[in-house]
PyMOL Python script that loads the backbone (N, CA, C, O; Angstrom):
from pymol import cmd

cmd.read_pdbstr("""\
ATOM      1  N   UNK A   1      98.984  85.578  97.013  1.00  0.00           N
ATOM      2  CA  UNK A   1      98.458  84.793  95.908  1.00  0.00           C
ATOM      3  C   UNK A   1      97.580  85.649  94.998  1.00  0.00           C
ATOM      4  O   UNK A   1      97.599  85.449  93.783  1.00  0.00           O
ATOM      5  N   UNK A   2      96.896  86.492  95.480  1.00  0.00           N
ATOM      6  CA  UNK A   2      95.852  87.133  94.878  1.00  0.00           C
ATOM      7  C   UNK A   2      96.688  88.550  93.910  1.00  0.00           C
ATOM      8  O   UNK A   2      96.117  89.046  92.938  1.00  0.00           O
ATOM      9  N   UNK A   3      97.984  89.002  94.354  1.00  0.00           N
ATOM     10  CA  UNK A   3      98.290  89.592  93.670  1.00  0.00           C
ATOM     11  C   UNK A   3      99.174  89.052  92.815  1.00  0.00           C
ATOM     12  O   UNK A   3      99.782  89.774  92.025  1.00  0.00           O
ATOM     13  N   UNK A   4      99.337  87.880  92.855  1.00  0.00           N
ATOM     14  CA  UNK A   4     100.199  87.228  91.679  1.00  0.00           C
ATOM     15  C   UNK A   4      99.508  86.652  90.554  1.00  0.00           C
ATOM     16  O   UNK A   4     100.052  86.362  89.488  1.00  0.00           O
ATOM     17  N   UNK A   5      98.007  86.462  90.893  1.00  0.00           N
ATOM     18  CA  UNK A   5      97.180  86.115  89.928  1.00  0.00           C
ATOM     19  C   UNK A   5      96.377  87.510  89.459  1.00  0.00           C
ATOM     20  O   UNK A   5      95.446  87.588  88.657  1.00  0.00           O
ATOM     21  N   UNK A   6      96.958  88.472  90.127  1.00  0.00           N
ATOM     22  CA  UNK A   6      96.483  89.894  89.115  1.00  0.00           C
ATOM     23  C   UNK A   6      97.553  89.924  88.358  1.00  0.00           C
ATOM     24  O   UNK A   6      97.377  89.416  87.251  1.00  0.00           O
ATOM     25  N   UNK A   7      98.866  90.445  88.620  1.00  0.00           N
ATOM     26  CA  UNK A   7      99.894  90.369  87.945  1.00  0.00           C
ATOM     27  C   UNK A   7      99.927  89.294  86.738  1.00  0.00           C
ATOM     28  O   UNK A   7     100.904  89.530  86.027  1.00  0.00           O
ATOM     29  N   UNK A   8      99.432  88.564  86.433  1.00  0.00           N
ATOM     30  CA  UNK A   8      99.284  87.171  85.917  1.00  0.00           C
ATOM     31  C   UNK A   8      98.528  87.857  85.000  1.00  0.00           C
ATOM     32  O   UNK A   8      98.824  88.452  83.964  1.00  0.00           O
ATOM     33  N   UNK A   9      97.271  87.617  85.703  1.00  0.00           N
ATOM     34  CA  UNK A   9      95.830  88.038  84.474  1.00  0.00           C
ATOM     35  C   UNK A   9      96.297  89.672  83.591  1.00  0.00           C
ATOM     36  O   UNK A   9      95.978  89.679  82.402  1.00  0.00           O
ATOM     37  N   UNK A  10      96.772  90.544  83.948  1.00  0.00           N
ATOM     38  CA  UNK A  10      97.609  91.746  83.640  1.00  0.00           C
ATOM     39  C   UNK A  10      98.159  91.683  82.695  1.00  0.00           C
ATOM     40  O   UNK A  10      97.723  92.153  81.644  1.00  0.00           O
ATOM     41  N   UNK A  11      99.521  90.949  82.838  1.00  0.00           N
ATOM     42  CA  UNK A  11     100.060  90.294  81.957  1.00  0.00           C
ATOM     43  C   UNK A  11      99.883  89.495  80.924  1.00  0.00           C
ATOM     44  O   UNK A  11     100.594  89.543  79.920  1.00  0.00           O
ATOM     45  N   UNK A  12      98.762  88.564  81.112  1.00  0.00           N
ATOM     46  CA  UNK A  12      98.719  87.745  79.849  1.00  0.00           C
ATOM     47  C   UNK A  12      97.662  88.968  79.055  1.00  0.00           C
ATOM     48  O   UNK A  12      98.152  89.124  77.936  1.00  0.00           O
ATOM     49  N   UNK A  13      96.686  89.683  79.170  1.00  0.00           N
ATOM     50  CA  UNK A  13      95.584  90.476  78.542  1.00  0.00           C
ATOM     51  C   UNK A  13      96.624  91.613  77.934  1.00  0.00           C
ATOM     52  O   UNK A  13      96.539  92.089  76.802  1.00  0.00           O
ATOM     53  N   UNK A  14      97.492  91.903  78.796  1.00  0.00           N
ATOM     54  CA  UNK A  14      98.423  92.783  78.043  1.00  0.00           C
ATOM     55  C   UNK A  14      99.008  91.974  76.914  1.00  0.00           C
ATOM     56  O   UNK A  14      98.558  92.388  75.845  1.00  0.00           O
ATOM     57  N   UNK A  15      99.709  91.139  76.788  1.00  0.00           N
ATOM     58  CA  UNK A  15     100.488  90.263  75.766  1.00  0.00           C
ATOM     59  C   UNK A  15      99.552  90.331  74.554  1.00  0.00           C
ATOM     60  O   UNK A  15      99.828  90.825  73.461  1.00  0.00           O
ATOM     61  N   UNK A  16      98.096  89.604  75.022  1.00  0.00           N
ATOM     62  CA  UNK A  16      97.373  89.252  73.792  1.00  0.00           C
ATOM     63  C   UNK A  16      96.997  90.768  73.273  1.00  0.00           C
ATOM     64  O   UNK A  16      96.756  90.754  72.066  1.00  0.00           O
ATOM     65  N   UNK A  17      96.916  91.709  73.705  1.00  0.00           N
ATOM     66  CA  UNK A  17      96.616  92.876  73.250  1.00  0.00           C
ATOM     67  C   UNK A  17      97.949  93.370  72.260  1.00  0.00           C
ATOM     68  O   UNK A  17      97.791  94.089  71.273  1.00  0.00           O
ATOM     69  N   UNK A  18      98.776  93.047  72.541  1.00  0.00           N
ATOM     70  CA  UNK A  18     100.128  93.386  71.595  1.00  0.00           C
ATOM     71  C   UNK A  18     100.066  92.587  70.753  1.00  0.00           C
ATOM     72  O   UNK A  18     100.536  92.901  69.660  1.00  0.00           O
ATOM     73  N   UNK A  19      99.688  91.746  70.862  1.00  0.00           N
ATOM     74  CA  UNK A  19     100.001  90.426  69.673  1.00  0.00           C
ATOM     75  C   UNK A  19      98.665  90.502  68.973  1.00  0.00           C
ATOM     76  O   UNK A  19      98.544  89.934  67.888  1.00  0.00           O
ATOM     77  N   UNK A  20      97.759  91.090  69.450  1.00  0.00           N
ATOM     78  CA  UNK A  20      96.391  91.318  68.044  1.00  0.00           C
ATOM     79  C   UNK A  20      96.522  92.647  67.465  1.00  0.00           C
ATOM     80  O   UNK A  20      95.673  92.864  66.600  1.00  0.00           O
ATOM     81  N   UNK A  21      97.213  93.458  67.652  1.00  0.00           N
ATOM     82  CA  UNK A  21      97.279  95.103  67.177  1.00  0.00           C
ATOM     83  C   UNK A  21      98.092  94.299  65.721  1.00  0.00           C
ATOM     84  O   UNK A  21      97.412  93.889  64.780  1.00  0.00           O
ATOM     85  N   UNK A  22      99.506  94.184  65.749  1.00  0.00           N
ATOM     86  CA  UNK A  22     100.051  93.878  64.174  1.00  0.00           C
ATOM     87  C   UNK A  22      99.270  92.654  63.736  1.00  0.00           C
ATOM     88  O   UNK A  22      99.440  92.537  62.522  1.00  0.00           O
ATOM     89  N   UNK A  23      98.375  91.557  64.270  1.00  0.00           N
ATOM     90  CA  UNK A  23      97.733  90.944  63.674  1.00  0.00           C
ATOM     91  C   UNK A  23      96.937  91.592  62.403  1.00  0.00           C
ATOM     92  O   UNK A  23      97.077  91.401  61.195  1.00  0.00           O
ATOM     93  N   UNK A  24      95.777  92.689  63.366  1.00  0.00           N
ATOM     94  CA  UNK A  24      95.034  93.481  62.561  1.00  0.00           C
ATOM     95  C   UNK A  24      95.372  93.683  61.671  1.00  0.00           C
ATOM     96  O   UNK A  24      94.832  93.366  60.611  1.00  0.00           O
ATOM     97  N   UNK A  25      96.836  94.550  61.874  1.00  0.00           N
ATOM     98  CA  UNK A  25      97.258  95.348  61.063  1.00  0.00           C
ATOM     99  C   UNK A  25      97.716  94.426  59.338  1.00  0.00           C
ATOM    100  O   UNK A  25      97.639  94.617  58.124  1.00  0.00           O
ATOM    101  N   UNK A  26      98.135  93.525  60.203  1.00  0.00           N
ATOM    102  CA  UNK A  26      98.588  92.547  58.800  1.00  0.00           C
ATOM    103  C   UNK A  26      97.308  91.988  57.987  1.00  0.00           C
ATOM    104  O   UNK A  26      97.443  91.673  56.805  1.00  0.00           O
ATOM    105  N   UNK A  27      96.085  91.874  58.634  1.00  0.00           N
ATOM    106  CA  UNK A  27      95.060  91.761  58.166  1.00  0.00           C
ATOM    107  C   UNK A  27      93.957  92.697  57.069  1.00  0.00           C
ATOM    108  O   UNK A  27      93.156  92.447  56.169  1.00  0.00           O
ATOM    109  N   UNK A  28      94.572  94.068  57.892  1.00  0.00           N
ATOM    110  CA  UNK A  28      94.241  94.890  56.761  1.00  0.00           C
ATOM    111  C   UNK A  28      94.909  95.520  55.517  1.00  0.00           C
ATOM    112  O   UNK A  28      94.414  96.235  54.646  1.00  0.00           O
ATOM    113  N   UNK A  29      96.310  95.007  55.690  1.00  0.00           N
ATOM    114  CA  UNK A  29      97.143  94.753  54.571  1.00  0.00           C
ATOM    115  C   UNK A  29      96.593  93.967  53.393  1.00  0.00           C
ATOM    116  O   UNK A  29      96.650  94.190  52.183  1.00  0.00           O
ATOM    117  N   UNK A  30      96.069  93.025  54.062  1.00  0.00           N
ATOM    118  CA  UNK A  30      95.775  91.565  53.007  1.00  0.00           C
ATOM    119  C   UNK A  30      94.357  92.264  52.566  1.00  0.00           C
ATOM    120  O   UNK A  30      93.790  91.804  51.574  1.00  0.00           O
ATOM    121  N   UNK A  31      93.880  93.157  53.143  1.00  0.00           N
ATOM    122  CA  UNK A  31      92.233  93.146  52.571  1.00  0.00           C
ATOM    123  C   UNK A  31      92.666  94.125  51.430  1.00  0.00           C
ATOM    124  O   UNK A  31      92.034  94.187  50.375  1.00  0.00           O
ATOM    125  N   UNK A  32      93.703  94.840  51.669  1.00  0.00           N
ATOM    126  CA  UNK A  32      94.152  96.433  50.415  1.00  0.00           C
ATOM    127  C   UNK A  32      94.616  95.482  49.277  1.00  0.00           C
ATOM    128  O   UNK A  32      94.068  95.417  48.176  1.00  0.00           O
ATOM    129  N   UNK A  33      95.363  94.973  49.553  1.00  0.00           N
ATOM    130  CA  UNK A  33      95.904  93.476  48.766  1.00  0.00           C
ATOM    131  C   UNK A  33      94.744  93.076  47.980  1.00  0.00           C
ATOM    132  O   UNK A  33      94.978  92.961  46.777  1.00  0.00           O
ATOM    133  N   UNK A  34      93.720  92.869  48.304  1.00  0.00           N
ATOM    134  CA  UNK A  34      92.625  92.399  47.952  1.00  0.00           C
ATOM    135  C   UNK A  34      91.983  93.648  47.208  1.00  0.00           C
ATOM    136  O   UNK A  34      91.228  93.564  46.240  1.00  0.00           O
ATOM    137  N   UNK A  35      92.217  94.294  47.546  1.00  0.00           N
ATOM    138  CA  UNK A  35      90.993  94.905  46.800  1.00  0.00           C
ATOM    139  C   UNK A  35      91.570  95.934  45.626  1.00  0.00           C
ATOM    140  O   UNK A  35      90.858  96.494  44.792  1.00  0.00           O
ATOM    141  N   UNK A  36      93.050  96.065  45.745  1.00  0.00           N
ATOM    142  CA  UNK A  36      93.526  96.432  44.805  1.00  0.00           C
ATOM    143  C   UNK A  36      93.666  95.454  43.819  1.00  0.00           C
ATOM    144  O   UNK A  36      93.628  95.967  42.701  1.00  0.00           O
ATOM    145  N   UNK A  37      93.847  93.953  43.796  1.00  0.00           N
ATOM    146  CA  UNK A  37      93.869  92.821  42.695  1.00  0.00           C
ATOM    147  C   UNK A  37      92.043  92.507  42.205  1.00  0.00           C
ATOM    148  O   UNK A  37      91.793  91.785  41.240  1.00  0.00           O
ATOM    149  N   UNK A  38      91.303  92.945  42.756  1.00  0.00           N
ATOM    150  CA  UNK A  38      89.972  93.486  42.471  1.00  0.00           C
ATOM    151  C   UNK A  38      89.449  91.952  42.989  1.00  0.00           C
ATOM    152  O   UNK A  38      88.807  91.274  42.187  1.00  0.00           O
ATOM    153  N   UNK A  39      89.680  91.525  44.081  1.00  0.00           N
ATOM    154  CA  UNK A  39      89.564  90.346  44.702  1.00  0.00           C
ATOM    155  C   UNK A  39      88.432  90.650  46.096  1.00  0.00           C
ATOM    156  O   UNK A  39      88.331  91.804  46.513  1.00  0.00           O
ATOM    157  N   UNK A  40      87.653  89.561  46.719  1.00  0.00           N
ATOM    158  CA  UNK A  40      86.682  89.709  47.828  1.00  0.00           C
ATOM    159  C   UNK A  40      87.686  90.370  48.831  1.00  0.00           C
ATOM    160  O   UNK A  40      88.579  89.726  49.383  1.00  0.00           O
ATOM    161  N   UNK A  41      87.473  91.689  49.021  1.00  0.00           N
ATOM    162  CA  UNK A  41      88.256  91.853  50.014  1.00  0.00           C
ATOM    163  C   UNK A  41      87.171  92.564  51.438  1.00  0.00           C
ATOM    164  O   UNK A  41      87.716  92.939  52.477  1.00  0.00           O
ATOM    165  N   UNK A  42      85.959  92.633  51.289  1.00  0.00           N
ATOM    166  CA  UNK A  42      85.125  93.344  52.280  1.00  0.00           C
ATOM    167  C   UNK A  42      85.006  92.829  53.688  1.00  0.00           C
ATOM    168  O   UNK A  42      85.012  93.596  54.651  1.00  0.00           O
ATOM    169  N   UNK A  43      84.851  90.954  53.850  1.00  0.00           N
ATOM    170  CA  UNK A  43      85.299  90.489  55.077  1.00  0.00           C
ATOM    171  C   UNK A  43      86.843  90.848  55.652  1.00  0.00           C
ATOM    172  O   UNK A  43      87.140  91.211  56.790  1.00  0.00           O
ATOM    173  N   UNK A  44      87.548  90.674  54.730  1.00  0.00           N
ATOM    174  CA  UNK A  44      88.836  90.612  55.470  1.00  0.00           C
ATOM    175  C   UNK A  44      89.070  92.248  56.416  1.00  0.00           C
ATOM    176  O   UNK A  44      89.498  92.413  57.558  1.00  0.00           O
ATOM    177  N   UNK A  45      88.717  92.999  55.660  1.00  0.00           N
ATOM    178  CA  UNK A  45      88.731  94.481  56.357  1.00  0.00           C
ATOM    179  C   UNK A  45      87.820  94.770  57.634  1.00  0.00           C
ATOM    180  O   UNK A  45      88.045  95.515  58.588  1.00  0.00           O
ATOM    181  N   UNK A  46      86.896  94.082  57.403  1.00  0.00           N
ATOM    182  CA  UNK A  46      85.846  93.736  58.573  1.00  0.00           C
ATOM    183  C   UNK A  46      86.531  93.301  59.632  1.00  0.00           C
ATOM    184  O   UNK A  46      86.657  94.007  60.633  1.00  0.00           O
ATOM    185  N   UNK A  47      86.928  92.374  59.556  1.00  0.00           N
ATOM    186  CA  UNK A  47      87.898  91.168  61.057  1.00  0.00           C
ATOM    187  C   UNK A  47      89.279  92.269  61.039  1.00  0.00           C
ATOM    188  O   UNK A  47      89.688  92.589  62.155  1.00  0.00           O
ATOM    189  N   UNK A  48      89.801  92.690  60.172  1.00  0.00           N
ATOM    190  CA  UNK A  48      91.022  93.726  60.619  1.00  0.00           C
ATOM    191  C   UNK A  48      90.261  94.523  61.386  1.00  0.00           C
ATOM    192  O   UNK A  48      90.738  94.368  62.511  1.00  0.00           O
ATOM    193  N   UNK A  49      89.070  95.536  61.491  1.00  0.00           N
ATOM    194  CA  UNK A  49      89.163  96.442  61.885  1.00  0.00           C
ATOM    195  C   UNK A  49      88.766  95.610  63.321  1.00  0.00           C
ATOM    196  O   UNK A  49      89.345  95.972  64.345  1.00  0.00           O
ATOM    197  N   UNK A  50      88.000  94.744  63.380  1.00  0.00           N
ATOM    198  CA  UNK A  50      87.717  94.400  64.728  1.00  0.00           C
ATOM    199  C   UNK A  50      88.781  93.942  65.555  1.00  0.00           C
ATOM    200  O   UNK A  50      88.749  94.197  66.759  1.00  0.00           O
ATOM    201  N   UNK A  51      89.920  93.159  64.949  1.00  0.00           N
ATOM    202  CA  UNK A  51      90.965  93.049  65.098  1.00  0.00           C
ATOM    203  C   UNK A  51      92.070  93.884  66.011  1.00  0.00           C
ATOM    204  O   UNK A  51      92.722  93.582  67.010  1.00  0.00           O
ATOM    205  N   UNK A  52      91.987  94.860  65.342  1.00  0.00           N
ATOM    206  CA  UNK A  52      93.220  96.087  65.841  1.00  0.00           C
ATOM    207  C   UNK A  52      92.036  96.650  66.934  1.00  0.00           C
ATOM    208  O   UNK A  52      92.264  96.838  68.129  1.00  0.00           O
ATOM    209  N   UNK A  53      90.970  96.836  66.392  1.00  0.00           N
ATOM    210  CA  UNK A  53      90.056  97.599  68.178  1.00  0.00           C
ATOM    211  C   UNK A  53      90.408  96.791  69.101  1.00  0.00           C
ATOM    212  O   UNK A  53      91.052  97.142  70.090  1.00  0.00           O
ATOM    213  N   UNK A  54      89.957  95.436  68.834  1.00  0.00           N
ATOM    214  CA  UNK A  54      89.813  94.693  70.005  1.00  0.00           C
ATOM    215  C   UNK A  54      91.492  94.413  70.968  1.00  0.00           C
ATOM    216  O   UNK A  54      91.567  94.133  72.164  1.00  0.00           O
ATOM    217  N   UNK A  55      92.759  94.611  69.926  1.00  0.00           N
ATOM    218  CA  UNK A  55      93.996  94.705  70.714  1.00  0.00           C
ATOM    219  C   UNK A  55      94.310  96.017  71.216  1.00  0.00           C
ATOM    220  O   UNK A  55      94.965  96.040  72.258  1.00  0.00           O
ATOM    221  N   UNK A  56      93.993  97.076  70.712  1.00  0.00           N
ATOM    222  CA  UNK A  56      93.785  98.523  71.292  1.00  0.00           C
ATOM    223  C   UNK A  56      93.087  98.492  72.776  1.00  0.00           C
ATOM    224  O   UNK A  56      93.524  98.906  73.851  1.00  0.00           O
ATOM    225  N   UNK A  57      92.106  97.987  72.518  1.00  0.00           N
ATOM    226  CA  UNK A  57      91.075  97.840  73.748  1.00  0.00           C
ATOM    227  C   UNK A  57      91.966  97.461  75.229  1.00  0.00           C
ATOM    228  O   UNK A  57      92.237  98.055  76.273  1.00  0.00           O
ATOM    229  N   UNK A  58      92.300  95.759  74.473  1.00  0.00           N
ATOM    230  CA  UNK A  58      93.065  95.100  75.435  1.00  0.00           C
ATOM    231  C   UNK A  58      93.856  96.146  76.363  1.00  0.00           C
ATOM    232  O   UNK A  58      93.649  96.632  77.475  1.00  0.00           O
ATOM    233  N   UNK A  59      95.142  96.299  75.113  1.00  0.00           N
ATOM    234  CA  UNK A  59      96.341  97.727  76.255  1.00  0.00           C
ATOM    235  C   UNK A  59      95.828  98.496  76.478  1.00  0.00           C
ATOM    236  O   UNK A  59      96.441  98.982  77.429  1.00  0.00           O
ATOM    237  N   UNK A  60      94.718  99.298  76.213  1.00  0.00           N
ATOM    238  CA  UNK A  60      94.300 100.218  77.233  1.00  0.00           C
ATOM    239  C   UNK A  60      93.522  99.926  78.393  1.00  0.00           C
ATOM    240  O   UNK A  60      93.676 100.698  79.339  1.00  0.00           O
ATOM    241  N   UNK A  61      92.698  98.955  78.531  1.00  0.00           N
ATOM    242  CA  UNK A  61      92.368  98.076  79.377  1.00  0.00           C
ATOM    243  C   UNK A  61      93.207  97.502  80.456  1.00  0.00           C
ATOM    244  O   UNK A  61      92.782  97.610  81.606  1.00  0.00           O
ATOM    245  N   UNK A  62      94.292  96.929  80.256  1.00  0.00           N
ATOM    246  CA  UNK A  62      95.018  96.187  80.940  1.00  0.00           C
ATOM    247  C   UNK A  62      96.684  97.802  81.531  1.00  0.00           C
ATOM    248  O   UNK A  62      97.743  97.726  82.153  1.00  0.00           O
ATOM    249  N   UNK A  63      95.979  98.854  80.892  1.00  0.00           N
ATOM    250  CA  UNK A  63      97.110 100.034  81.640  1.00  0.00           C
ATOM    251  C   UNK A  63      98.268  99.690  81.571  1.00  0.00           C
ATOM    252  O   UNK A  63      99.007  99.742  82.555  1.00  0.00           O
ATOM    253  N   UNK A  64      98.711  99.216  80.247  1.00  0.00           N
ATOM    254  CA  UNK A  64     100.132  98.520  79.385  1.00  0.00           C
ATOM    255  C   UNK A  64     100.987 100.100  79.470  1.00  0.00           C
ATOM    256  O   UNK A  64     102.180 100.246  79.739  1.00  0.00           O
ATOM    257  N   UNK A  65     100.191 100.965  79.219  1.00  0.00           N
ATOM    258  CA  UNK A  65     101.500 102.681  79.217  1.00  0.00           C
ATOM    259  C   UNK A  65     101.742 102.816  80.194  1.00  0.00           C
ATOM    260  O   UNK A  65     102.945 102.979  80.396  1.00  0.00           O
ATOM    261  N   UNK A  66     100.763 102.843  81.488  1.00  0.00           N
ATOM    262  CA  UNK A  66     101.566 102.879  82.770  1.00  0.00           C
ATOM    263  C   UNK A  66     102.442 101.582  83.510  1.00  0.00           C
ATOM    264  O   UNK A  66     103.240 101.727  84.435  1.00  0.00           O
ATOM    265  N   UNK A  67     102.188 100.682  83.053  1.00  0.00           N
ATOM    266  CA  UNK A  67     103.009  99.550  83.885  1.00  0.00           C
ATOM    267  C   UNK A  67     101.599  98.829  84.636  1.00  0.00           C
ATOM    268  O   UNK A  67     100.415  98.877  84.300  1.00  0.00           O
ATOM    269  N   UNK A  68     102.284  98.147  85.796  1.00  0.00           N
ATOM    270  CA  UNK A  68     101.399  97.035  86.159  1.00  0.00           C
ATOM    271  C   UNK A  68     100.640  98.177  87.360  1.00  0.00           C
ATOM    272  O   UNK A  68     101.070  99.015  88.153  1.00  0.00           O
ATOM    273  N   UNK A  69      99.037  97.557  86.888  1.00  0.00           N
ATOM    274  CA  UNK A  69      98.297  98.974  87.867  1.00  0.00           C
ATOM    275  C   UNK A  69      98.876  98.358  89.520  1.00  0.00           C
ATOM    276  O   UNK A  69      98.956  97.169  89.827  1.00  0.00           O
ATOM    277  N   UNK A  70      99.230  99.561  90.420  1.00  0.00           N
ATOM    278  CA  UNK A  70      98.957  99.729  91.565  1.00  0.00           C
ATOM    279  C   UNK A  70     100.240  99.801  91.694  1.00  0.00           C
ATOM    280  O   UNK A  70     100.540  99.841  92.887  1.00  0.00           O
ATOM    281  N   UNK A  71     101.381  99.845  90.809  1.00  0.00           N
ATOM    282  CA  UNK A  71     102.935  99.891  91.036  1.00  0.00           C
ATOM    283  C   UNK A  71     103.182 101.077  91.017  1.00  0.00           C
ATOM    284  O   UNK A  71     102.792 101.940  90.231  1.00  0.00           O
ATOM    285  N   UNK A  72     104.008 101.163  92.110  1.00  0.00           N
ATOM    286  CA  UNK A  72     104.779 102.778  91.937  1.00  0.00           C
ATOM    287  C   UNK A  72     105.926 103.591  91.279  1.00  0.00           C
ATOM    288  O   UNK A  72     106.916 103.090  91.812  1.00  0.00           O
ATOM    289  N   UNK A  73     106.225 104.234  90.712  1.00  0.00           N
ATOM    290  CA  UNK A  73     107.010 104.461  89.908  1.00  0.00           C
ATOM    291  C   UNK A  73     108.033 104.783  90.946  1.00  0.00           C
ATOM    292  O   UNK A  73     107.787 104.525  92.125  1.00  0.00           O
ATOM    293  N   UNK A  74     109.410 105.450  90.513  1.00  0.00           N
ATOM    294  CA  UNK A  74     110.252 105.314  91.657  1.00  0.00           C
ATOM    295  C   UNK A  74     110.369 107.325  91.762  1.00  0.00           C
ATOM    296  O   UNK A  74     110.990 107.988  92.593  1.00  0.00           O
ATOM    297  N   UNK A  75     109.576 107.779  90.670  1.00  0.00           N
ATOM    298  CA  UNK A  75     109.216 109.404  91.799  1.00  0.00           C
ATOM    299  C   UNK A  75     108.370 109.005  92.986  1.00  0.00           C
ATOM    300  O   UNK A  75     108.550 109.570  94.065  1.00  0.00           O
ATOM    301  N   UNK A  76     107.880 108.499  92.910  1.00  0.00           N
ATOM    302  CA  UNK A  76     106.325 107.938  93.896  1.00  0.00           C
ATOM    303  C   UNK A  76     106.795 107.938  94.965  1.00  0.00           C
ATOM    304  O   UNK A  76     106.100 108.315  95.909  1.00  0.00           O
ATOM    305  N   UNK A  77     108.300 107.461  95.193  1.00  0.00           N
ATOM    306  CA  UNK A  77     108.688 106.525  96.371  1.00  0.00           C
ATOM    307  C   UNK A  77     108.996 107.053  97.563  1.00  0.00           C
ATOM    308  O   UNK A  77     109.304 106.320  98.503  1.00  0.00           O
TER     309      UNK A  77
END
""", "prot")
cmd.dss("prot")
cmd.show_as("cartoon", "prot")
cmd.util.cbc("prot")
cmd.orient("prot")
């Protein structure tokens, strides 16, 4: 049970970490958007940048390049 609710928690922190990186990213689109039409664009760049850190964070956090921590690769084996 306990490793299915790591696998679990793993998984979902990984997901949301993928799914806030192009958030950001689309966010700081909209702020260039902004500030090239000479529009408020200083919040929006603000929440992008926190944005893309905070999904960066996530996958590196949650060890999304190596796979699910404590799994062995099949040199390992």
């Amino acid at each position: 049970m306990n490793l299915r609710k790591n696998k679990l928690t793993w998984y979902i922190t990984a997901q949301i970490g993928v799914l806030m990186f192009p958030f950001g990213l689309c966010l700081l689109g909209e702020s260039i958007t902004r500030r090239i039409n000479g529009e408020p664009w200083f919040w929006w760049g603000t929440v992008s940048l926190a944005v893309i850190n905070a999904g960066l964070g996530l996958m590196i956090e949650s060890g999304l390049i190596g796979g699910f921590p404590g799994k062995k690769s099949e040199e390992e084996s």
